[in-house]
Every structure is written in structure tokens, then in C-alpha cells.
N, C-alpha and C positions, 0 to 999 in steps of 0.2 A: 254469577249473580249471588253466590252465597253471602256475599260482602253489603247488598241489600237486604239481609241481614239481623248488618248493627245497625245500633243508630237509635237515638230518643224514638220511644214510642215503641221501639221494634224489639229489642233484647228481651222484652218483659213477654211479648206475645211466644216466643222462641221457647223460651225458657218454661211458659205456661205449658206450650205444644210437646214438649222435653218431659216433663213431667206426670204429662198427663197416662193414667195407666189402662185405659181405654180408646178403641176407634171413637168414638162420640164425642169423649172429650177434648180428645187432639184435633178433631174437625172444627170445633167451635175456637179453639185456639187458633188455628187454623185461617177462621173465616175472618178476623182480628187483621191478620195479616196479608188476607187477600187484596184489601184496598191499596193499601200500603206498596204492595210488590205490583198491582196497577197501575198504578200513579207513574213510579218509575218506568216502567214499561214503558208507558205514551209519553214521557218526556224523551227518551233513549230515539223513542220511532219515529215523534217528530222530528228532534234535531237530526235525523239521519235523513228525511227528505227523500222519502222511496227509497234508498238503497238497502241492500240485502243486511239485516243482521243477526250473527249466530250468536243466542243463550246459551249458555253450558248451566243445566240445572244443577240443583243443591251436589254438592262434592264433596264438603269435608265432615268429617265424622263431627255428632250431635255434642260429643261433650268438649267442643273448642268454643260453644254456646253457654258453657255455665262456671260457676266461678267457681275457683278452688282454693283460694285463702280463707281462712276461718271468718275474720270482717266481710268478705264480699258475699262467703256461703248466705251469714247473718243476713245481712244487708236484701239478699233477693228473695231469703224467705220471708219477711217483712215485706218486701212488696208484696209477692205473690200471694199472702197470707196462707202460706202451710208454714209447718215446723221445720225448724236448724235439720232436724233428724230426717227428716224424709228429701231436703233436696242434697245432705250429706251421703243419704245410702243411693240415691240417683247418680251421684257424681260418680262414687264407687263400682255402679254398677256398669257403668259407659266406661271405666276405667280399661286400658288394651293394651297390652305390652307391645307391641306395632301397631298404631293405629294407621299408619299409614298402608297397611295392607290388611286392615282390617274392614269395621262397619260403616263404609263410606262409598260415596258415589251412588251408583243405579244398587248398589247391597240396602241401600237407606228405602230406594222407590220399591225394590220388591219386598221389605219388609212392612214400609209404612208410604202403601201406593198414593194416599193422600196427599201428600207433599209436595208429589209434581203433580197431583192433579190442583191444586191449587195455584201451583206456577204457572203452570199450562193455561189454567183459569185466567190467573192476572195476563199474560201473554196472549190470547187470543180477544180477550175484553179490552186491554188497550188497542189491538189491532182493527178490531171495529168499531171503536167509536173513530178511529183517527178515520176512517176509511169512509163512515159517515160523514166526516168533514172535510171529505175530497182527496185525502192522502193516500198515494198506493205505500202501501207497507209489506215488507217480504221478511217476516220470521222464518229462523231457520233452527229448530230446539236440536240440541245436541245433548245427549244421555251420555254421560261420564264413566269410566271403570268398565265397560263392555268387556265381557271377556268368551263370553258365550254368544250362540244367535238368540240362544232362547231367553238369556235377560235382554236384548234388545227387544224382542218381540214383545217383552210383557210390559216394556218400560211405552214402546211406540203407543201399544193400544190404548195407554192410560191416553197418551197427548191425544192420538184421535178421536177419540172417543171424546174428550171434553172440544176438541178445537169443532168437531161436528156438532156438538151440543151448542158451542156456542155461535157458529156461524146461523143455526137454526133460530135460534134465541133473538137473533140481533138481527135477522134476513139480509146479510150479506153473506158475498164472497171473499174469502180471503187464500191466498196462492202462500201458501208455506210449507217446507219441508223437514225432516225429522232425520238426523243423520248420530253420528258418534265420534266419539274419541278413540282413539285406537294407543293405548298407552300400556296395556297388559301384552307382555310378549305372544300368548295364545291366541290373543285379536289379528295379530300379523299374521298368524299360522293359520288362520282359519277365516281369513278376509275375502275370500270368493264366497261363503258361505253368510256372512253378517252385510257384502254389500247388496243381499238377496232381499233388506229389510234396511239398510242407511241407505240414504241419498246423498250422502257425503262424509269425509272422515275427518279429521284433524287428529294428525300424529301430536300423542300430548308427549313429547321425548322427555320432558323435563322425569315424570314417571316411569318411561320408558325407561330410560339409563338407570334409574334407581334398580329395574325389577331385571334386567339384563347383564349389572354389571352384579348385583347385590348389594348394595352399596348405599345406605343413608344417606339421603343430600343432608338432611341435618346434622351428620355426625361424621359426615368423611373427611371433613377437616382435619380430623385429626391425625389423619396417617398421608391424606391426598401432597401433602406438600411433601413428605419423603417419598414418594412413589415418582414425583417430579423429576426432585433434587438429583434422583438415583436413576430416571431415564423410564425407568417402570412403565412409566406413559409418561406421552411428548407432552399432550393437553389434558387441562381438567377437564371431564368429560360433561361436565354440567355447567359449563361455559361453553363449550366449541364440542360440539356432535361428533361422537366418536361412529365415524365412519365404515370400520372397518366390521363392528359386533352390531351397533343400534342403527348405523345406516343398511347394513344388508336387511332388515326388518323391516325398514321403512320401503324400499325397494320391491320386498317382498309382499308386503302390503298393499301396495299401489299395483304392483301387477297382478296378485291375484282380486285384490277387487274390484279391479277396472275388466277381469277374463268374466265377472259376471255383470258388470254394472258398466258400461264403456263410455258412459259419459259421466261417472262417477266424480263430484268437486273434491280435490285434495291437499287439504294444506298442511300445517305446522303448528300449534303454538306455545309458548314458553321462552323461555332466554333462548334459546336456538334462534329463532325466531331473528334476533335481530345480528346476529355471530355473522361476518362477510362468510367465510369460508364454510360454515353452513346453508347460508342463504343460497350460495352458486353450487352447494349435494344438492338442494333441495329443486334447485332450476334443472339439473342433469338426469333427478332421480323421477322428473314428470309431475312436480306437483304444481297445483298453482297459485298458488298462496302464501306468505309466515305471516302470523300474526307476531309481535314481538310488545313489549311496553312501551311506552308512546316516547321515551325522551331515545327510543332507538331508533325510530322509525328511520329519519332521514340515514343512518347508515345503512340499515334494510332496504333501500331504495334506492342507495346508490349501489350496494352488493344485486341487486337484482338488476340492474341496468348493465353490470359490466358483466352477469351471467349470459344474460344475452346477450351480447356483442362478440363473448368469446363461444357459446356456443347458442347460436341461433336455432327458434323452431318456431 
């Protein structure tokens, strides 16, 4: 969802919310983009026609939301109406030598719990108006970067907490469940204890591999192609699921969270996702799911059909 986002109308509200250096005023920035992330929501739910859909709330770090060339700095303090100076020391300040294992994911909800409660907001307000207009709708919020139980617990209470507000609000029912990503190596180590709190997981491997092998997907190019050449490994590992380090995790995952959770939903998503000879670990290894990007699907579909056929269950 972080991708509804961008977009006319929406960067300025982001950027306002980014800026703002107070709760109060981030909330009213906030409240800006609650309609906005509704909207989308009840189009998402109608076209899906009752069937189950998993949100993965806000995930990427705050300053992939603001510009960093000198014209664009200009350009959005001019909208926003502050100074060049104060959206430059902002930039600066969100600035993270790793951002990608830095202030991002459920690290964003437990510092600025507002965020997903505004998500949560949009997502359970388009779920009952649609539901007043006859539609069964099945959210299913997924909290990103999980790597403790006790950031899922404080991430879950924000959703319930608004999804009970709003079902009050609207006097309907709505059936929806609150699960995780399992993409921090420690979430696998520690999966009978976090499926005590998900209702479901989705292994994010693409992260997975990065925090298992060490390994920048943005920057392994540089050396992944002589690791090839030289045998090092067969497969890029962020193409084709390295089975043997990132699939014993996922393995591990699935059986300790299903020894507390036994009907626990378990799938995939990322480029794996649509990889044949991932899709048939993924059928072996008990999950029930890849999510992949849409122009893979039919090979995901036909790798899941010849997974069962060669091992039935």
C-alpha cells in the first residue's frame, strides 16, 4: 500500500505528515490522507468481490517520500509553504546509512502509531460502507518487519483498536484478520511465539535473503555475477530461493508457527513468488500460497500444478 502513497494530491499530504514535528500536527496531515487511502481501499474491495485481501501497511522508510535534488527540495517547500532550510535539515535528518534495515516497516508504526491507525482507519471504513452495500469484504492487515512478538502486539492493538471503533461507528460486522511478514531471520526463530498474535504469515524472502545471506539486493550486482561465473553459487539468490540457508527458515517458520497456531495461513511474496522451482519448495515446504507480480502469475500457476501432481497432499 505504500505505493498509494504517490500520486497528485497525495505526495504533498506525506510530505506535510514527514514534516510535521509534533503528534497533532502529523494527525491533521494525516486526516488529509485518510480519504484518499479510503477510496482506494473500496475500489481494491469491490473489484475483488468478497474474496480475501492481504494489506501490507506503510514499509518503506519516510525519506523515499521527499525530494533530494536542490530544484525539487525548492519546489516542495513552495508548496508546503515552510523554508528550503527546514525541508533540507528533514531530509538530512531521515538521511541512514542502511536504510533498508533501518526506520522502516512496524519501526515507522511503533514510533509514529498514527500512521497505521489511519491505514487501518481507511481500511476498515471502506470495508463497511461496502458491506452496507451488500458486499462481504475479508481484510486481512499484515504489519511488515516483525521481528519481535512485542512489536506485533503493539502494532495488532493499534488495528483493533480502530477496526472495533470503526465497526461501532458504522454498526456493522466485519470478519477480518491481522497477520505478519516473516522476513527478519529472528521472526523464523521465534515463529511459535509471534503465531500466538498473526493469524497468518507471508514469508517476505525477497528481505529474507538480503538479512540471511548479507547481502544488498541493491548492490549485489556487483560482485553476484562473479560468484556465478566462479560456481560460488549455482543461483542468484534473489531470483530463485536459496534453499538450502533461506528455505531451511522458511521450513522453520512454518513448523514452529503452525506447533502454536495449526491452522495458521502461509504463503510467500516477492519475486520467489513466481520462480518454478521455488513455487514447488514452497508446495513441499506446507505453504499455501506465492504471491508473485502479476505478469508471473501464469508461470506460478502452472509451477503450482505440476507441484502437486509430483507431490500430492
Amino acid at each position: 500500500t505504500e505505493h498509494m502513497f504517490f500520486g497528485e494530491g497525495r505526495i504533498a499530504a506525506v510530505r506535510e505528515m514527514i514534516l510535521s514535528s509534533d503528534k497533532e500536527s502529523r494527525e491533521r496531515a494525516l486526516a488529509k490522507l485518510l480519504p484518499m487511502q479510503r477510496q482506494d481501499f473500496y475500489e481494491i474491495f469491490k473489484v475483488m468481490q468478497g474474496l480475501p485481501v492481504t494489506i501490507r501497511l506503510l514499509d518503506p522508510p519516510l525519506h523515499e517520500f521527499l525530494p533530494h535534488e536542490d530544484a525539487a527540495i525548492a519546489q516542495a517547500a513552495k508548496d508546503l509553504g515552510v523554508s528550503v532550510e527546514q525541508v533540507r535539515a528533514r531530509v538530512e535528518e531521515l538521511k541512514e546509512l542502511n536504510p533498508m534495515l533501518g526506520h522502516r516497516g512496524c519501526r515507522l508504526g511503533i514510533t509514529y502509531p498514527e500512521i497505521y491507525a489511519m491505514q487501518a482507519r481507511a481500511i476498515f471504513e471502506a470495508a463497511a460502507q461496502l458491506a452496507k452495500e451488500g458486499l462481504k469484504v475479508v481484510p486481512e492487515v499484515m504489519i511488515p518487519l516483525v521481528g519481535t512478538v512485542r512489536e506485533l502486539e503493539a502494532m495488532k492493538a493499534v488495528c483493533v483498536e480502530v477496526a472495533e471503533a470503526v465497526m461501532k461507528e458504522q454498526g456493522v460486522k466485519i470478519e477480518y484478520s491481522v497477520g505478519t511478514m516473516i522476513e527478519v531471520p529472528r521472526a523464523a526463530l521465534v515463529a511459535d511465539k509471534i503465531a500466538r498474535e498473526a493469524e497468518f504469515f507471508s514469508f517476505g524472502t525477497n528481505d529474507l535473503t538480503q538479512m540471511t545471506f548479507g547481502y544488498s539486493r541493491d548492490d549485489a550486482g556487483t560482485f553476484l555475477g562473479s560468484y556465478l561465473d566462479q560456481g560460488i553459487l549455482e543461483k542468484d539468490p534473489f531470483q530463485t530461493l536459496d534453499q538450502e540457508g533461506v528455505g531451511q527458515l522458511v521450513e522453520m517458520g512454518v513448523e514452529r508457527g503452525r506447533s502454536t497456531r495449526p491452522d495458521l495461513k502461509v504463503g510467500i511474496c516477492g519475486e520467489h513468488g513466481g520462480d518454478p522451482a521455488s513455487v514447488k519448495f514452497c508446495h513441499k515446504a506446507g505453504l499455501d500460497y506465492v504471491s508473485c507480480s502479476p505478469y508471473r502469475v501464469p508461470i506460478a500457476r502452472l509451477a503450482a500444478a505440476q507441484a502437486n501432481i509430483e507431490n500430492p497432499r
